[in-house]
N, C-alpha and C positions, 0 to 999 in steps of 0.2 A: 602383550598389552601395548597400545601405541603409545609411544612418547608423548608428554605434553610439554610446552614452550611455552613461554612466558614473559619477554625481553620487555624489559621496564624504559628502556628509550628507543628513539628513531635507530638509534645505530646498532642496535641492540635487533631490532625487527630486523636490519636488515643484513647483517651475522646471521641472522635465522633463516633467512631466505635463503643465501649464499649457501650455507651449511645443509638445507634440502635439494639445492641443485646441485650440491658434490656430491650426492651420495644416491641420488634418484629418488629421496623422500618426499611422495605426496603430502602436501598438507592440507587439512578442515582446517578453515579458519574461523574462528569463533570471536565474537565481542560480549554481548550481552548473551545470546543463548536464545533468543524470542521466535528467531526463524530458522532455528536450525532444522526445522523438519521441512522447510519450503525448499523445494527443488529437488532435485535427483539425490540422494544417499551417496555422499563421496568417500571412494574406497581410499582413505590416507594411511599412512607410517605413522602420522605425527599429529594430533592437534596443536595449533599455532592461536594463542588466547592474547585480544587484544586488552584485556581488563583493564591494564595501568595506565593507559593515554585516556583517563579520564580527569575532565577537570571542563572551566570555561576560562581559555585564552587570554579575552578578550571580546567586550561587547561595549557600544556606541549606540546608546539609543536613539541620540539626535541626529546621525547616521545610518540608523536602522541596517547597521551591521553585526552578525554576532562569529566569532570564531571558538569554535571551541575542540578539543578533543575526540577523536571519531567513538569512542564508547562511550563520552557522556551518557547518564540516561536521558534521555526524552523528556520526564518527568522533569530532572531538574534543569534543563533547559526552557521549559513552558513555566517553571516555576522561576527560572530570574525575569520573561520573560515579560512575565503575567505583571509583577511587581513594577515595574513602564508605562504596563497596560498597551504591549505588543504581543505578537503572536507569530508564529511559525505559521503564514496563510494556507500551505500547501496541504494541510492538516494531518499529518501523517500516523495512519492505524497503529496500532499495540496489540500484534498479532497473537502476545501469550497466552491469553485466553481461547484462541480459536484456534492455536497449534497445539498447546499446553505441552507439558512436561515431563508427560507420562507417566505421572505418580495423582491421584487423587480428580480435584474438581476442578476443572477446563475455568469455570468461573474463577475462583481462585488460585488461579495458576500465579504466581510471582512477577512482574512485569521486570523482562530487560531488555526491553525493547529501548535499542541506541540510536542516537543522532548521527552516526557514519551508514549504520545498519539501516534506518531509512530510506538514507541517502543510497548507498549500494544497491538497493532494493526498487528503489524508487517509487516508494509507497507515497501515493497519493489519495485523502481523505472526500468527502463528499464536496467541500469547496474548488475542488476543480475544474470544476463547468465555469467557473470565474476566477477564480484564481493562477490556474495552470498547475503544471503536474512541479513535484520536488525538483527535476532537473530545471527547473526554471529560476528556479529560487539560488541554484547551486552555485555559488560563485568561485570559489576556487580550494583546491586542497594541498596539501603536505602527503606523498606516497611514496612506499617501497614497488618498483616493479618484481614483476618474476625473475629477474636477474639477480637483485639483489642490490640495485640501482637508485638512492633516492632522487625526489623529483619533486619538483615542485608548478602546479598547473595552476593558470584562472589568479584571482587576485581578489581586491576588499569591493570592488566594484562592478558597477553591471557592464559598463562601458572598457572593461579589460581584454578582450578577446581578438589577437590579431592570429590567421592561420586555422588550427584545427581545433575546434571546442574540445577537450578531452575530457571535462567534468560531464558533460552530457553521455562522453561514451563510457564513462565509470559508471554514471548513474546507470544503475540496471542492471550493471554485469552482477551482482552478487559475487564479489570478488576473486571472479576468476582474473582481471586482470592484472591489479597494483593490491594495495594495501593501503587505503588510507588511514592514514595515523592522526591527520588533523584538518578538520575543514571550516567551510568559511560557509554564509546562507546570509541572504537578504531578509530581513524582517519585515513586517508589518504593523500600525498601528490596530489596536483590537476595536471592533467595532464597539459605539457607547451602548447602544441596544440590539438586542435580537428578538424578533418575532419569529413563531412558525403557525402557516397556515395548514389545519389540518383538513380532510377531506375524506368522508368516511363510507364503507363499501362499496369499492369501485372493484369490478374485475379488473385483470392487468390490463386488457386491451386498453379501457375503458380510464386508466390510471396514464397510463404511457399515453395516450390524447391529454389528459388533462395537463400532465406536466410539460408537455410540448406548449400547449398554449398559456404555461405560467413563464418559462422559458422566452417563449415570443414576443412576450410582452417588453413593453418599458418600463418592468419594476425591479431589474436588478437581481434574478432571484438569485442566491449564493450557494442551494440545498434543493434536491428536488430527486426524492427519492416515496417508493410504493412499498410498503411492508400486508401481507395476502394475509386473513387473519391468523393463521397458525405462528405467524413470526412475530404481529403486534402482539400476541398474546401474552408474549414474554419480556416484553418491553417493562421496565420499570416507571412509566410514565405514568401512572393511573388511567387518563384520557385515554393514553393509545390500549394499555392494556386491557381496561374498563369497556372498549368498546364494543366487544363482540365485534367486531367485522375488519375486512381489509381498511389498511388506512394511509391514506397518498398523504405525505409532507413536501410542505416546500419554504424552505426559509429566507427572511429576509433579515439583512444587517445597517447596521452604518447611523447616523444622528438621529436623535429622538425623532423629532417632528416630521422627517420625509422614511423612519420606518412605519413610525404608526399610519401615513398616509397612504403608502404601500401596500400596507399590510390589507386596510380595508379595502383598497381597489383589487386586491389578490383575492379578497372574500366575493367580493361584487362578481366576480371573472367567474372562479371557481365555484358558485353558488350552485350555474345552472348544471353539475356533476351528481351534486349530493349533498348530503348536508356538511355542514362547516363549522369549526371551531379553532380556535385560538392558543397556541401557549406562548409565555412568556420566558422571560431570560432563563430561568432555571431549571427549568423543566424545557425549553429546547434544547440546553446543552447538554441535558442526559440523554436524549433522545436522539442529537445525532451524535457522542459519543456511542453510540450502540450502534448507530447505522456504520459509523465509521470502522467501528473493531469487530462488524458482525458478530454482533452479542447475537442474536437469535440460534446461531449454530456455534456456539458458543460450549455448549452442555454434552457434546456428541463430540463423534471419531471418526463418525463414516466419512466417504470421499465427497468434496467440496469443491467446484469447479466457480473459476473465476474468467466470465465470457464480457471480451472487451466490443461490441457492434454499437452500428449505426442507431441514435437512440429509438427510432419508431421498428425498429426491429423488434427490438428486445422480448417483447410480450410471445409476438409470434417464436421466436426462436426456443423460449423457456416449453410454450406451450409441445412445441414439435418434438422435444426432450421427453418431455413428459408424458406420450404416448407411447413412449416404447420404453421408460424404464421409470420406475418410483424415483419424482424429483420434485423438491419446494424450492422456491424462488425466494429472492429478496432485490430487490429493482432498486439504482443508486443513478446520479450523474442522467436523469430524466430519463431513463430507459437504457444508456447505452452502457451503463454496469449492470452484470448480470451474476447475481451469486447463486448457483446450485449444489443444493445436497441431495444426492443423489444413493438410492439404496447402494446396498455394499455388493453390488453385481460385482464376480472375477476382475471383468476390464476396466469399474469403477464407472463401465457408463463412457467410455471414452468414445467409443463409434459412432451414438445417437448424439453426445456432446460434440464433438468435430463436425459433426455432418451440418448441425442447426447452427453453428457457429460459420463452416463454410458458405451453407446459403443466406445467411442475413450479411456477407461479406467482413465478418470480425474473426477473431481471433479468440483461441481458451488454452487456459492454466490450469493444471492440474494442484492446486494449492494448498488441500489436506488430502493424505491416504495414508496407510501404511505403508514402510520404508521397503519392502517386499516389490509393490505396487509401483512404486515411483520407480524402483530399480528397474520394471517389467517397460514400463511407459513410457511413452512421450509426454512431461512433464507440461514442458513450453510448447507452445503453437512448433509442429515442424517446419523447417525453412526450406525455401525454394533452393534447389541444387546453387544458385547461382549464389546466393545470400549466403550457405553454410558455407561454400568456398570463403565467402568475404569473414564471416566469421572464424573462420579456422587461423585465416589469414593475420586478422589482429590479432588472437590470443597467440600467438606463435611470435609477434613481434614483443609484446608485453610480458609473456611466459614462454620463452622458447622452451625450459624442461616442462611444461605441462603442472607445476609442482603445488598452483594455487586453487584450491577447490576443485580439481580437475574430474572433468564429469559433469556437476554440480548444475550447469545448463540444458547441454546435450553430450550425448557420449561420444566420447573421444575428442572433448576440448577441452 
């Protein structure tokens, strides 16, 4: 049975590091638990549990600073946040539901989804067509390297950065590099209102136009995602669910009077697609909390692939997929997220996914499968001989013994 670890301070974490690079013990590092099934299955000695660095720090509303503990949850982060009436803009998913936890309903799976673990991840929600991705946001953290080294990168400001951004190169790695124990994020003020303009059976092609020219325009849009009807089906929205057919969203935010003006020039636009309708605060933020946590495949196991192209791609590339192996779409970020589930083919579908993904010029993730599968797979987009060098290269400065999640990207780093 593998050891589990549990060190209740920084120096405590970094005892534990020290203590798996004397003895050659790999470690799974854990915080919340929400995405331990995302990425390769790492063969450890030891689990390494970030539980106890939770808390919040420190937060500055009129600074629109927050630092807090890297396993905070998320939840209570948006919850001091909301109380401001700021937001984490970068809007970061809550993968429990679409990874789940291998016991019972995918839907009610437990949420531990953490504010480090986002960060590490760099989960990015449907506001990043305007907002930018979580590394954006990222301003600095508190970390253990693979040595067993602590460190400290970035700072309370956006203006902190002289030399080498190292919070962008954290962001991502899913902790194969350091250990973040404590980090720091720029906030947002929340928008006073939100509309969202619906647009009802569009095929994709036909969807990924429209959101390009809602996109084009000069209304701001902040959301601009295509759900094909078998995914609005399941939507808890009424409207979207109620409609029988595919249903294009695009949302808009920000002060009363220049959303609601928006909103009806986004109707005027979108009119000549299809027909149109409207929801309001409450019912757009169930709707894109669903787009955001891909509730539609939410209920399932099969394998899930996550295709990053250029957004007038996307429809074609889903479709090119879907000729050669059983696959639903779900279209995010105006065509250029693309989420496939894909029948439970051997390869998971990885050949026809690479392929459509190589010709629309993006990139795919293999984001749900079984731990079998991932172990079999190239998880992440494979990298160009010269890029794996560079990456072997980092992790070997940050983790010379190999000791943190290793594998956990690609094998043998």
């Amino acid at each position: 049975m593998a050891e589990s670890l549990a060190p209740a301070d920084a120096d405590g974490l970094a005892d534990a590091v020290r203590w798996a690079v004397a003895g050659e013990h790999p470690l799974e590092v854990v915080a919340g638990g929400s995405k331990r099934g995302l990425g390769r299955p790492v063969q450890s000695a030891a689990t390494l549990s970030l539980a106890a660095f939770d808390g919040i720090v420190d937060y500055e509303p009129s600074e629109l600073v927050l630092t807090a503990q890297a396993a905070t949850p998320l939840a209570a982060v948006e919850a001091a946040l909301a109380a401001e009436r700021q937001m984490l803009a970068f809007e970061p998913a809550d993968y429990a539901p679409l990874l789940g936890s291998g016991n019972g309903d995918r839907r009610r799976a437990p949420s531990g989804a953490t504010l480090g673990g986002a960060l590490a991840c760099n989960l990015s929600g449907p506001r990043r067509i305007k907002a930018g991705a979580a590394r954006d946001h990222f301003l600095g953290t508190h970390a253990v390297s693979g040595r067993g080294e602590r460190f400290k990168t970035g700072g309370r400001v956006v203006k902190n950065v002289t030399g080498y951004d190292v919070c962008k190169l954290l962001a991502g790695s899913h902790g194969t590099l350091a250990l973040m124990h404590e980090v720091t994020v720029k906030v947002l003020p929340a928008p006073e209102r939100t509309r969202t303009v619906l647009v009802f059976g569009l095929e994709p092609a036909a969807a990924v136009e429209a959101l390009g020219a809602a996109l084009g325009s000069a209304h701001e849009v902040s959301g601009a995602a295509h759900m094909p009807a078998e995914a609005a089906a399941r939507s808890a929205v009424s409207y979207v669910a109620g409609a029988g057919a595919a249903v294009t969203a695009v949302r808009v935010e920000g002060f009363p009077a220049s959303v609601d003006a928006r909103c009806q020039a986004l109707r005027d636009l979108l009119g000549r697609f299809g027909a149109v309708e409207e929801l309001h605060s409450k019912n757009s933020g169930t709707l894109w909390r669903e787009i955001r946590d891909v509730r539609a495949f939410a209920d399932e196991s099969g394998p899930l692939w996550r295709l990053s192209l250029p957004p007038a791609s996307g429809a074609e590339a889903a479709a090119r997929v879907a000729e050669q192996v059983e696959a639903r779409a779900l279209f995010d970020w105006g065509g250029g997220l693309v989420w496939l589930a894909v029948g439970d083919a051997e390869d998971a579908g990885e050949a026809a996914v690479r392929a459509a993904a190589a010709f629309a010029g993006g990139h795919a993730t293999l984001v749900r499968a079984a731990a079998p599968v991932r172990a079999a797979r190239a998880v992440f987009q494979p990298q160009a001989p010269s890029v794996a060098a560079l990456t072997a290269r980092i992790k070997r400065a940050f983790d010379p013994a190999g000791v943190l999640n290793p594998g956990r990207m690609y094998a043998g780093v």
